[in-house]
Every structure is written in structure tokens, then in C-alpha cells.
C-alpha positions as CSV (number, residue, x, y, z in Angstrom):
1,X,116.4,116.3,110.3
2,X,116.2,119.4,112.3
3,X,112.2,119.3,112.0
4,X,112.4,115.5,113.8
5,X,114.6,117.6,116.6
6,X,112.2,119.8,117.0
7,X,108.9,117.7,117.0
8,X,110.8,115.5,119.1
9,X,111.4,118.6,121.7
10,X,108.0,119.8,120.9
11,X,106.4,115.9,122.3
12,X,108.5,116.6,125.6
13,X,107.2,120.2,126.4
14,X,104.1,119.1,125.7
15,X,103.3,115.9,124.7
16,X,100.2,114.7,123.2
17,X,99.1,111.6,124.0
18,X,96.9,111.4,120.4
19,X,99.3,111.5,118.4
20,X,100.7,108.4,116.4
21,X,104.9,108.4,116.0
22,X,106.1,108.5,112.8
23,X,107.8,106.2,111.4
24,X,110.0,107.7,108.8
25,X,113.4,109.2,108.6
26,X,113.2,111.2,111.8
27,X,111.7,108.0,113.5
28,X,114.9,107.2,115.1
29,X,113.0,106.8,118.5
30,X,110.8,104.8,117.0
31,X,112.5,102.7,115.1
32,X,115.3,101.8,118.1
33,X,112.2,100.9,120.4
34,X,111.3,98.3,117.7
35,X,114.4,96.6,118.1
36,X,114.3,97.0,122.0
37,X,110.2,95.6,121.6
38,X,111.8,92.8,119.4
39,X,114.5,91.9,121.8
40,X,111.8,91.0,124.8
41,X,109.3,89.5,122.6
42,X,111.9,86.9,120.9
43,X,111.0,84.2,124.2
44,X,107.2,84.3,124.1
45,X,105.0,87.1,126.1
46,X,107.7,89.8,128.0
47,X,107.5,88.8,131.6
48,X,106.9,91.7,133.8
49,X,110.6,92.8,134.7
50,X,111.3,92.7,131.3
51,X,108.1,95.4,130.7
52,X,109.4,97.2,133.2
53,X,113.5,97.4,132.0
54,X,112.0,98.4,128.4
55,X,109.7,101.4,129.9
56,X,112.5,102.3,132.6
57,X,115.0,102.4,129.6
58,X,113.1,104.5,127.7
59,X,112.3,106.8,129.9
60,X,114.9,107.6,131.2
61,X,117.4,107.2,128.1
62,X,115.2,109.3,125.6
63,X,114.2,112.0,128.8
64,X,110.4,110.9,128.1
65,X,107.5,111.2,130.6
66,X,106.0,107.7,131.5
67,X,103.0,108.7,129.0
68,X,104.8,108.9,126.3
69,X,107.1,106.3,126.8
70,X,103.7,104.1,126.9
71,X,102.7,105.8,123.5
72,X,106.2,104.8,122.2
73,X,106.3,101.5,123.5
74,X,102.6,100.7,122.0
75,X,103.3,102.1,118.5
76,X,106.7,100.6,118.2
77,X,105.2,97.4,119.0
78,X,103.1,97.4,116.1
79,X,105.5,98.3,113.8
80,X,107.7,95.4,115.0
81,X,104.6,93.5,114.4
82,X,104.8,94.4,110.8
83,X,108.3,94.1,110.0
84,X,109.9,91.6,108.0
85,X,113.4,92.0,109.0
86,X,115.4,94.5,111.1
87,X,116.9,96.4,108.4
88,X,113.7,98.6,108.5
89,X,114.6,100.0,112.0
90,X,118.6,99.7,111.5
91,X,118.2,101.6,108.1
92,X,116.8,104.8,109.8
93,X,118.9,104.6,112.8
94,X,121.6,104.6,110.8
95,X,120.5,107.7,108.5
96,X,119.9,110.0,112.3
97,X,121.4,108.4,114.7
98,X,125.8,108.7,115.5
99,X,127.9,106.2,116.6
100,X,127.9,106.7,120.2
101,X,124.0,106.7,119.6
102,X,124.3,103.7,118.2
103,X,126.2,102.1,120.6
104,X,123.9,103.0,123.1
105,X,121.1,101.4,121.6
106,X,123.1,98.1,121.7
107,X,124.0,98.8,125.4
108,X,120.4,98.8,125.9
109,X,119.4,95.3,123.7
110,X,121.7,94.1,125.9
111,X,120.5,95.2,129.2
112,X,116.8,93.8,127.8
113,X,118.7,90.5,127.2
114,X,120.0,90.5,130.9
115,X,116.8,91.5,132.2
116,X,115.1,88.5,132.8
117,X,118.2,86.6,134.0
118,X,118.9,84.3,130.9
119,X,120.8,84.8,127.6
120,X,119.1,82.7,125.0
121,X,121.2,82.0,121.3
122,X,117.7,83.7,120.0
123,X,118.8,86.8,121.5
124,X,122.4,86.9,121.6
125,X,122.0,86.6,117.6
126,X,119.6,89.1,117.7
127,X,121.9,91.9,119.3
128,X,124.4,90.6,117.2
129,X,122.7,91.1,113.4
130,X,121.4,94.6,114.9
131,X,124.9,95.7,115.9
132,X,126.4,94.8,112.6
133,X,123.2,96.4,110.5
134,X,124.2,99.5,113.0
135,X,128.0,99.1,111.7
136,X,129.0,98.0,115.5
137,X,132.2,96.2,115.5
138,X,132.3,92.4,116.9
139,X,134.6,94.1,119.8
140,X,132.3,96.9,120.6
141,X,129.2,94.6,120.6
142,X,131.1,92.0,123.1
143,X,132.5,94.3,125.0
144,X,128.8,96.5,125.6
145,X,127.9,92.5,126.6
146,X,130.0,92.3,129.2
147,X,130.0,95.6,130.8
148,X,126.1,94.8,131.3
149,X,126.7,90.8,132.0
150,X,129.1,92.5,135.2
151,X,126.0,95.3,136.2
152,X,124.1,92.0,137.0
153,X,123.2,89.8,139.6
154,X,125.9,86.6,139.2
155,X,123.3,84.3,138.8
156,X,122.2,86.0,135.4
157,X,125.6,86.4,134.3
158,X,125.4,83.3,132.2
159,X,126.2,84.2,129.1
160,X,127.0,82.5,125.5
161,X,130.6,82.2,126.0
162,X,130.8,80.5,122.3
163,X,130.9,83.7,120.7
164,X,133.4,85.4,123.3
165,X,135.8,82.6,122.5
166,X,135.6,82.9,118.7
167,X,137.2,86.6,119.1
């Protein structure tokens, strides 16, 4: 784990845009911008806000240059391609990252969700088996929903309300 901190510190001093991310047990950063990839692929093509949330978030929320952020973006995109399921990206976050990691992550699904202005069931299940694979609690998940459903604009505060009545 402490070699993935440094060669994670190592790609921000200098990054290099040749190089591939791994995806193994240090992949964290990886793996948690395959579920963010996921999230704005589950309606079709990503329309461009929703490009533009997913490289703003990354950027700023894992301190990475716009470069890299592109080279993160690109190779977590095909390894969401490849997966089968989202225990392959849950499994490693949960082996590096902490809780409050974790619920970050989950903060940003949601803000993806939001950023096109509609909540579809797709995705709302989709944040939902990702914060339970991340052990997220059903009151955590909901409440990280709402606190980003109030950030936006009221027309795109439309959420599933199903789910928020069954708690």
C-alpha cells in the first residue's frame, strides 16, 4: 500500500502521460473512476456537462492536473468496458480506501447522477448496489443524495422519492 502512495505522489510531481494505471490493489483511483465512468455511461453516450462534472470531479477531488485526469478518465473507461459487475472496482476500494473515502466516492456518483438534471431508476440503483458493495449504510447513501439533490438547480431536484419513503 505505501508503494501505491508513493507512485500515486510520484504521477502528480511529475506525471507521465505514457503510462497506463494499474489496476490492481493500489488502483483505488482507478477503480472509483470506473464506477464514476459507469454512472454517466448507464443513459447512452455522456452528454457534455456530464464529461465535464466527471473530469471537474476528478480533478479536483484526487488533486490531478487536467492531463492526467484525461489519462485516468480514458483507462478507467476501458476497464469499465470490461467488467462484468461492480464488485471488481468495489473490491479494491474497499481493500485501500476508508470510510470517509468511501463516502466520498458515493457523494460524487451522486453528483454525476444530478449532473445532467434527471435521476433515472438505472442510476439511482446503480449508486445504491455500489454503496452497499462499499459497506454504505441505506441512511448515509440517502442522505449523500440529498445533500447533492439541494446543491442543485430545483428543476433537477427530481428525485426517486420511492426509495426515500421506504426508510
Amino acid at each position: 500500500m505505501l508503494d501505491g502512495l508513493r507512485q500515486f505522489i510520484a504521477d502528480i510531481v511529475a506525471p507521465n502521460a505514457d503510462q497506463d494505471f494499474a489496476f490492481d490493489d493500489t488502483g483505488y483511483l482507478l477503480a472509483a473512476t470506473a464506477l464514476l465512468v459507469h454512472v454517466v455511461s448507464l443513459d447512452g453516450e455522456p452528454s457534455v456537462i456530464e464529461k465535464r462534472k466527471l473530469h471537474s470531479l476528478i480533478e479536483s477531488r484526487f488533486k490531478l492536473d487536467p492531463g492526467t485526469a484525461d489519462h485516468l478518465i480514458a483507462s478507467a473507461t476501458r476497464a469499465e468496458g470490461d467488467a462484468v459487475d461492480l464488485y471488481r472496482f468495489t473490491s479494491v476500494i474497499m481493500r485501500s480506501v476508508n470510510e470517509e473515502g468511501r463516502l466520498r466516492i458515493i457523494e460524487m456518483m451522486w453528483e454525476l447522477v444530478y449532473a445532467d438534471g434527471q435521476v433515472s431508476e438505472f442510476e439511482d440503483n446503480v449508486v445504491w448496489r455500489a454503496a452497499d458493495l462499499l459497506g454504505i449504510s441505506s441512511r448515509d447513501r440517502i442522505d449523500l443524495k440529498h445533500r447533492v439533490a439541494e446543491r442543485q438547480p430545483v428543476s433537477s431536484a427530481g428525485a426517486s422519492k420511492a426509495e426515500d419513503a421506504a426508510m
